[in-house]
C-alpha positions in Angstrom: -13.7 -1.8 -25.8 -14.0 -5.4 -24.1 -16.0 -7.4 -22.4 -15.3 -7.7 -18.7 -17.2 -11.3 -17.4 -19.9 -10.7 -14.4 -18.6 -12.3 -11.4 -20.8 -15.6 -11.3 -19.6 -16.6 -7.8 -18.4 -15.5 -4.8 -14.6 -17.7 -4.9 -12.5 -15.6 -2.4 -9.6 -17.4 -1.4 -6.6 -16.2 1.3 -3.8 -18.0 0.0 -4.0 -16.1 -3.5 -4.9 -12.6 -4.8 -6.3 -13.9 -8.2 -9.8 -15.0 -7.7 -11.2 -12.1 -5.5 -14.6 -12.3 -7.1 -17.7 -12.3 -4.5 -20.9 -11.5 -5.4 -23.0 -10.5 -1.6 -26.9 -10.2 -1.9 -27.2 -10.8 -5.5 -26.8 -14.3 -7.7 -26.0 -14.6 -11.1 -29.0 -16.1 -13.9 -27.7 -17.6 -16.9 -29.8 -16.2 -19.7 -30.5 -18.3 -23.3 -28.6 -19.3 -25.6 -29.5 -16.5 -28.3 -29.4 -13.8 -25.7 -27.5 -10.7 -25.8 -25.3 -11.7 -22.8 -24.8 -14.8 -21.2 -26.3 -14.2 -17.4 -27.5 -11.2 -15.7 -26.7 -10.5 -11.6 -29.8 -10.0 -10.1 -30.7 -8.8 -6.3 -31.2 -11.5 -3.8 -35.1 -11.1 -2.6 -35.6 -8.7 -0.3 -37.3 -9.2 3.0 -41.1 -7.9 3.5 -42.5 -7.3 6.7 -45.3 -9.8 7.7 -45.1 -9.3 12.0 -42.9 -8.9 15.4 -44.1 -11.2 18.1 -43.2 -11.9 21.5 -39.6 -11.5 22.7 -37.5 -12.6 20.2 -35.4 -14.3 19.1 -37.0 -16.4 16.6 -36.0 -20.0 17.6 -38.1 -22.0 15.7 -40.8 -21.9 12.7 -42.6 -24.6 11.3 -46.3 -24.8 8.6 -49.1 -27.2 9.7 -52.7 -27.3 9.5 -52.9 -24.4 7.5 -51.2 -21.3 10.3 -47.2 -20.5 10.8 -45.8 -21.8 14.1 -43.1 -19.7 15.7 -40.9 -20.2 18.6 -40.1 -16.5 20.4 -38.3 -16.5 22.8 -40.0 -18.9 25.4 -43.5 -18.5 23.6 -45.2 -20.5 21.1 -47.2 -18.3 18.8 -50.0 -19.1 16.0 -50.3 -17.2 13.0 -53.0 -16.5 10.1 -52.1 -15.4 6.5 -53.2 -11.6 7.9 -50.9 -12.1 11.1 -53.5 -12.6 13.4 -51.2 -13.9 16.3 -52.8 -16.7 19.0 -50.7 -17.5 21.5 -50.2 -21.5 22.4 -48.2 -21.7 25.7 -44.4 -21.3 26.6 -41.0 -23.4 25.2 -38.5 -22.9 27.6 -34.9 -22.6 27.1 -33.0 -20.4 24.1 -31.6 -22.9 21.6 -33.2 -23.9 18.5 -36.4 -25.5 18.5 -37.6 -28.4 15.8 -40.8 -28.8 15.2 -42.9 -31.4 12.9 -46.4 -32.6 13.4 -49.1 -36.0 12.5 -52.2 -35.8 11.5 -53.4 -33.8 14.7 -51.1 -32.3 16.7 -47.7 -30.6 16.4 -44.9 -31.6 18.4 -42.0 -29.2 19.6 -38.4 -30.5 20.7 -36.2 -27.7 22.7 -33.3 -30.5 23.6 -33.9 -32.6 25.8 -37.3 -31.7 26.2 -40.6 -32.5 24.1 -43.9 -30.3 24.1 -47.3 -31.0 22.5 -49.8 -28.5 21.0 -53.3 -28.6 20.1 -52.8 -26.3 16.9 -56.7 -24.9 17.6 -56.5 -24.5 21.1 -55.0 -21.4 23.1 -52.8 -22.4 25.7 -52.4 -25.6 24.8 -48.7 -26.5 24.9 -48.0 -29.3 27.1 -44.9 -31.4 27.7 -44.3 -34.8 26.7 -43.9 -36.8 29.8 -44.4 -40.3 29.2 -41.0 -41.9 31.2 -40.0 -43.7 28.1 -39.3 -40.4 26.3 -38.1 -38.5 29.5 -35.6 -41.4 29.7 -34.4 -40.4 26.5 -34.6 -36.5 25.4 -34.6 -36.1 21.9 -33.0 -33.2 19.7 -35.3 -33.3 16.6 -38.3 -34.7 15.5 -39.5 -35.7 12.1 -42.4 -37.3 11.0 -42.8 -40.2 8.5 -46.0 -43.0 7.8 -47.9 -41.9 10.6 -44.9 -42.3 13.4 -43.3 -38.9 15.4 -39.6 -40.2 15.4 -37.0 -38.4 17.1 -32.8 -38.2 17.9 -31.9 -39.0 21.3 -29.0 -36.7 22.1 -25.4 -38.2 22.6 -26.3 -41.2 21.4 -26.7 -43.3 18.0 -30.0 -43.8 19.1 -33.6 -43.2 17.1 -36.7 -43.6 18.7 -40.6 -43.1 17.8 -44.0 -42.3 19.5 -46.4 -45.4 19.4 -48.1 -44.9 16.0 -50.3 -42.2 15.0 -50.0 -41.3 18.6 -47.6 -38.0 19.7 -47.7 -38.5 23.8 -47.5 -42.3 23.8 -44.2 -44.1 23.6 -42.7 -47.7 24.4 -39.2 -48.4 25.4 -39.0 -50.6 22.5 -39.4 -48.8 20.1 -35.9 -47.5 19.2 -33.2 -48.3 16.4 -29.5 -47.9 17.0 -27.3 -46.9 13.9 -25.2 -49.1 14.5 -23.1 -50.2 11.9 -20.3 -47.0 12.8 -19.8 -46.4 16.7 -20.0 -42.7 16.0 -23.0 -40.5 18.1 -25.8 -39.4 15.9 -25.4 -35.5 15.6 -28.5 -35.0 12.6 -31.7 -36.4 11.0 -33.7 -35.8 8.4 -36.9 -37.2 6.5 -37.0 -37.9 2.3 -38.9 -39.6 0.5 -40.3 -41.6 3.4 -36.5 -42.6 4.1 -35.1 -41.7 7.7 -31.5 -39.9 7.0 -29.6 -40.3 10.2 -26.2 -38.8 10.1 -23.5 -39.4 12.7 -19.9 -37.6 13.5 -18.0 -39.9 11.0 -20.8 -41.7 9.1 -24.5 -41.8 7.6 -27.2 -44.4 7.5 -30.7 -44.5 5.5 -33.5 -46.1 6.8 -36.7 -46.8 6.3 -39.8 -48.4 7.4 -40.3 -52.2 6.4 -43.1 -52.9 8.2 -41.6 -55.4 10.6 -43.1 -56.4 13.7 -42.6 -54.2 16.9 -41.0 -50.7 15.8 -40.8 -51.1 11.6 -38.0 -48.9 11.0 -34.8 -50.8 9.5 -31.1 -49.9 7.6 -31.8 -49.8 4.2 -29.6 -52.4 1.7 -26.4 -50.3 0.1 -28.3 -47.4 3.7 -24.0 -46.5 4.4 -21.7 -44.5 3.9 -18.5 -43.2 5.0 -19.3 -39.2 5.9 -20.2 -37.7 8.8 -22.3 -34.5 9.5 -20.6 -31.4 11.7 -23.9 -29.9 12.8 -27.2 -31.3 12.5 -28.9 -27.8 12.6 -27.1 -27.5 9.4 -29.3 -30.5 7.8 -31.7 -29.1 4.8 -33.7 -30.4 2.5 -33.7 -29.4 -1.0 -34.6 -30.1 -4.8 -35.1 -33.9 -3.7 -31.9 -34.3 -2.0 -30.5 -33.2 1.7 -27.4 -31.1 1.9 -25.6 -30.4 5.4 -21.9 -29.5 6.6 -20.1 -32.6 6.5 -17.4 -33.4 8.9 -14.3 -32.7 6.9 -15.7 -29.3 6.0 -17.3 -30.1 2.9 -21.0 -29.1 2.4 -22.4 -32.2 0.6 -25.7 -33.6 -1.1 -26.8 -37.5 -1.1 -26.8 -38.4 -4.3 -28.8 -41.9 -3.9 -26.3 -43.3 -1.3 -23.8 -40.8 -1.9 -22.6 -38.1 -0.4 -21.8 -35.8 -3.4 -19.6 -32.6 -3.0 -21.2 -29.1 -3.9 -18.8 -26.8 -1.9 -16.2 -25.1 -3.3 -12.7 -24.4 -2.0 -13.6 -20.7 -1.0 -16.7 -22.5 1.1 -14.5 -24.4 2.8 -12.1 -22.5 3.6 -14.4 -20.1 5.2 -15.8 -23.5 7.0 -12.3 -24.2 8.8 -12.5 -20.5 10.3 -15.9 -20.9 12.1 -17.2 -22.9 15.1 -19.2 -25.2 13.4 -21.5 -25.9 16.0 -22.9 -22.6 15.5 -24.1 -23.2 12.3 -27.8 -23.1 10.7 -28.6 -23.8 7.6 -32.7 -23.8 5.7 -33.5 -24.4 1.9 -36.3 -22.7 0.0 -37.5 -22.2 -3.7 -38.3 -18.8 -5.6 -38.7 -17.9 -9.3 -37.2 -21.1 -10.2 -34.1 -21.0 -8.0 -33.8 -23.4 -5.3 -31.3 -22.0 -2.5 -29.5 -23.3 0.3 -28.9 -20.7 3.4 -26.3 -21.7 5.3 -25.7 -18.6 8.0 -22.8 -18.5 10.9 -22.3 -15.5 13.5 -19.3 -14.2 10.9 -20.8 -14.8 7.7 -23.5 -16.2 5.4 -23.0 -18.4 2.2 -25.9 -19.7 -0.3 -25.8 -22.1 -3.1 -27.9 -21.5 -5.8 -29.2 -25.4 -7.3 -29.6 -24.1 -9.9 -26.6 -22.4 -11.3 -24.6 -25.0 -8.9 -23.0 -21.3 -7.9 -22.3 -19.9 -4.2 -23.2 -16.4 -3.2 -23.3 -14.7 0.0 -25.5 -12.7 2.0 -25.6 -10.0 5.0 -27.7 -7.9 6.4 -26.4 -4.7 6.7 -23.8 -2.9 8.0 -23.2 -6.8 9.8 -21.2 -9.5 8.1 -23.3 -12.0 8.7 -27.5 -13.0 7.4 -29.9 -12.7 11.0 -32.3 -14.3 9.2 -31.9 -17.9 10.7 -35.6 -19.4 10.6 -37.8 -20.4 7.8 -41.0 -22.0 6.7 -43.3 -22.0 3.8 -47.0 -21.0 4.7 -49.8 -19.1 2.3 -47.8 -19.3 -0.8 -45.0 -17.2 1.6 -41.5 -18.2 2.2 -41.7 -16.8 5.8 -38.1 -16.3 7.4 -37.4 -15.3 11.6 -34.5 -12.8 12.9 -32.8 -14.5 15.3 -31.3 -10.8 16.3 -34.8 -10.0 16.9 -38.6 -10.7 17.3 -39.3 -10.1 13.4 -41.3 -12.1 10.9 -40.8 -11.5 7.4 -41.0 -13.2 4.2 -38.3 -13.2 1.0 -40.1 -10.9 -1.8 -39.1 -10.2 -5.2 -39.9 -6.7 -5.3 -38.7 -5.7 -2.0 -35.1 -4.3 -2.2 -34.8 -4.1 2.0 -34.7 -6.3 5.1 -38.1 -5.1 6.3 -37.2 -1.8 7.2 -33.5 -1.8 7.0 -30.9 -1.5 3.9 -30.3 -4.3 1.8 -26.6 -3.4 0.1 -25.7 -5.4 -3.1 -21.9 -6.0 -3.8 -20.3 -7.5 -6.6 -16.6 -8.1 -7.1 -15.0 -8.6 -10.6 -11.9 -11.0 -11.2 -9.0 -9.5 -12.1 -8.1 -7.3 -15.4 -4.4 -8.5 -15.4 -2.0 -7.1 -17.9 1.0 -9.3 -17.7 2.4 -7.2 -15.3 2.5 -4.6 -17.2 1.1 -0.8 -16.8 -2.0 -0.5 -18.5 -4.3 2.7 -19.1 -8.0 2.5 -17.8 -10.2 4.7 -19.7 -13.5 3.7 -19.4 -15.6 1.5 -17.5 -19.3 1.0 -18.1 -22.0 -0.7 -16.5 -24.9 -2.0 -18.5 -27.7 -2.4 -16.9 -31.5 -1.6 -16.4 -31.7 2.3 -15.6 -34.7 4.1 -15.0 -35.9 2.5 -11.8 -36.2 4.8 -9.3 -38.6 5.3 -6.8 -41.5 7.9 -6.9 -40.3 10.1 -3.3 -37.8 9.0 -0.7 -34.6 7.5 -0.6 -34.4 5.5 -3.8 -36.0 8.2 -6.3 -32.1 9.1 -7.6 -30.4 6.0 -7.1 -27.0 5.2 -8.0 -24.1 2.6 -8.1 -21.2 2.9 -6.2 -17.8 1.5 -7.6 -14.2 1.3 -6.4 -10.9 -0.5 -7.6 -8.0 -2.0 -5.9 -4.6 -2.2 -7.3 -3.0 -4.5 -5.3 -5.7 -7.6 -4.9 -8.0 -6.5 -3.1 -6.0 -5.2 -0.2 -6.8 -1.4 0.0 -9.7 0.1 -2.4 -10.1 3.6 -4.0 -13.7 5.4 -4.2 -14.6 6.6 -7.9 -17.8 8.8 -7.7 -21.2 7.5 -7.3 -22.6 7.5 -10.9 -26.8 7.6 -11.2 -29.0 4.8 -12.5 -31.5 7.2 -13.4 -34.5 8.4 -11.9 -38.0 6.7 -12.7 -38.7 7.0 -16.5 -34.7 7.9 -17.6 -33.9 5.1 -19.4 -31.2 6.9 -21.1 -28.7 7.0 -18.6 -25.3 5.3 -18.5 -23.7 4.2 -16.2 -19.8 5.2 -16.9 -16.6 6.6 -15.5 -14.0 7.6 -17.8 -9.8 8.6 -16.6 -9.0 5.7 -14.4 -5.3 5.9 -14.1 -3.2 2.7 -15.1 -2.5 0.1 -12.9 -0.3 -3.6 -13.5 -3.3 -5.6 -12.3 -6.5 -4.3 -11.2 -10.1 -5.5 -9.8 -13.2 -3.5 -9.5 -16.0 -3.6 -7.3 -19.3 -2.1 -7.8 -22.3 -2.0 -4.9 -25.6 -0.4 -4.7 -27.7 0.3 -1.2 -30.6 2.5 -2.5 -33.9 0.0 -2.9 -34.3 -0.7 -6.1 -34.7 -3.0 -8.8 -31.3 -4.2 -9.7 -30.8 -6.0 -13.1 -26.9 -5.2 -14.3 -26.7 -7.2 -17.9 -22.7 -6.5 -19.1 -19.8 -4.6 -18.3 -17.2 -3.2 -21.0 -13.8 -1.6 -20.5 -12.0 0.1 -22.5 -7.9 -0.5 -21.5 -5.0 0.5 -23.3 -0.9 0.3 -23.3 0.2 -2.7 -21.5 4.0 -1.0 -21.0 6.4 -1.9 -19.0 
């Protein structure tokens, strides 16, 4: 018997057959130093169900003054920890929506146009038309030392509201990144620095408290990367990640732009539309993720583990869940293929009321080209976890193998994981034929806790 390594990525690449491990809806967890294995593959979160509101889709979500602000279709919606819903006035159009607020009031941008809203008052959404920001349009909006500042569109323009003000604005108060001639596509607010990225290049700023509007380049505030997508701007563990323009994903580092994407990232990158993408960060159980979600396809890294993963929501390809925000202790996420609020929980093993499927993909067992005899395979994970009634209370694990890299896959038999209390079980399948070079990939759909540990095989021969 041997060892075969849990995938700890998904690193599919089309030009070779070799490295066909993927791991969809679960992440790997290196375990200590004096534990039994090395890492464990765990189940992504599953989604619980928190509310459906309005039309859908979900545009935009954002926390302030204590509720959860959502964007639904062309309606802005307040919500309570118990999902008591209050609705705030309408946000035309059917893009994406960024929202950030001051001390008072929360602002709303649906390009080109801005919208105000007194967060305690039904109906109160109101747009922004002061000529000096009608002149302009803005994209996004972040806030930072008391000043709404937003991205003019098509431009390399930033501008702010007069301070602590959110309907007030001056035509002088803008800033031009200037020291590129590339159009600003994102921005983003850390640590009280303005992140303005551009097609080709990136600038910090900051606020320096100069006379008329304070913000200016910081010294060493360029460098020589540009940003794809600025819906694809996140913030995460201290640091902002988005889809650079040479289809990298990349983190600044201080003033650097530090590659975290691997080759089987980008790959998938240079078969998408870029433009489409949207990307959010959150934290959970010590694991700080960044969801980066296209119309064909969903990939996550894990800050942590510095490992990718990917996620769908089943039977798609592709993650709906688009929007996020953290409000009540809850990281709340919105379906953009629907009107449905949920939020990412531990011990749910669905997408609110539909089936979360876990897949895992093992690298290759390769016998030198030779024919090798499988005759055993075993799974070792926690057993015993069934559900009380319904689907779930006799769960099992699905597994199949390919023989020729992943091109065509034969079904073994499902195999149980033990009803609730059988802790006994294992998890095997014995007379597996022979093969020159084969991969395995195991998946499970009923909702249960998954916690898979090791795997051993037991292969033989190695003949010609």
């Amino acid at each position: 018997m041997a060892r075969l390594p849990l995938p700890v990525h998904s690193y599919t690449l089309r030009s070779t057959p070799a490295s066909p491990a993927r791991l969809v809806n679960c992440y790997a967890e290196a375990l200590p130093a004096d534990a039994k294995t090395p890492l464990t593959l765990s189940r992504v979160p599953g989604i619980a169900s928190f509310s459906t509101i309005g039309n859908g889709p979900i545009r935009g979500m954002h926390s302030a003054f204590g509720y959860l602000f959502v964007v639904t279709g062309t309606e802005l919606y307040r919500l309570d920890s118990s999902a008591s819903v209050l609705s705030m006035g309408t946000i035309p159009g059917t893009g994406w929506a960024s929202m950030d607020h001051n001390i008072d009031t929360l602002v709303i941008v649906a390009e080109p146009n801005a919208y105000t809203c007194d967060p305690t008052t039904f109906g109160s959404v109101a747009q922004i038309t002061d000529v000096d920001f009608t002149g302009r349009g803005a994209k996004y909006v972040r806030f930072v030392d008391n000043y709404l500042l937003f991205m003019e569109p098509n431009s390399g323009r930033f501008f702010g509201a007069d301070v602590g003000s959110a309907t007030s604005y001056d035509a002088l108060d803008f800033a031009t990144a200037e020291a590129a001639p590339d159009d600003l596509v994102g921005m983003e607010v850390d640590h009280r620095q303005v992140i303005l990225l551009g097609e080709e290049t990136g600038e910090i700023w900051e606020n320096t408290g100069a006379a008329g509007f304070p913000f200016e380049r910081s010294i060493n505030g360029f460098f020589e990367i540009g940003c794809s997508n600025g819906d694809t701007v996140a913030k995460m563990d201290n640091s902002v990640l988005w889809v650079a323009n040479d289809y990298t994903v990349r983190k600044l580092q201080g003033v650097t732009p530090q590659r975290i994407s691997t080759h089987a990232v980008e790959q998938f990158l240079t078969t998408v539309d870029l433009s489409t993408g949207k990307a959010y960060s959150y934290s959970q159980d010590g694991h700080f993720f960044y969801v980066l979600t296209f119309s064909t396809g969903c990939w996550v890294y894990d800050a942590t583990s510095n490992e990718w993963h990917e996620r769908s929501s089943y039977p798609h390809s592709y993650y709906t869940w688009k929007c996020h925000a953290a409000a009540h202790g809850r990281q709340y996420v919105g379906d953009f293929a629907s009107d449905a609020i949920g939020y990412f929980d531990p011990e749910t093993y669905t997408e609110v009321s539909s089936t979360q499927r876990m897949e895992w993909t093992y690298q290759p067992i390769y016998a030198e080209n030779r024919r090798a005899f499988h005759n055993r395979l075993e799974v070792v994970m926690e057993v015993g976890v069934g559900l009380t009634t319904g689907q779930g209370s006799a769960p099992e694990m699905m597994m199949a193998y390919s023989d020729d890299g992943g091109q065509t896959w034969t079904n073994l038999p499902n195999k149980s994981i033990g009803p609730i209390g059988a802790y006994g079980v294992r998890v095997a399948w014995t007379a597996l034929g022979s093969a020159r070079q084969r991969v395995y990939r195991g998946a499970i759909s009923d909702p249960v806790k998954v916690v898979i540990s090791d795997t051993v095989i037991d292969v033989t021969g190695g003949y010609i």
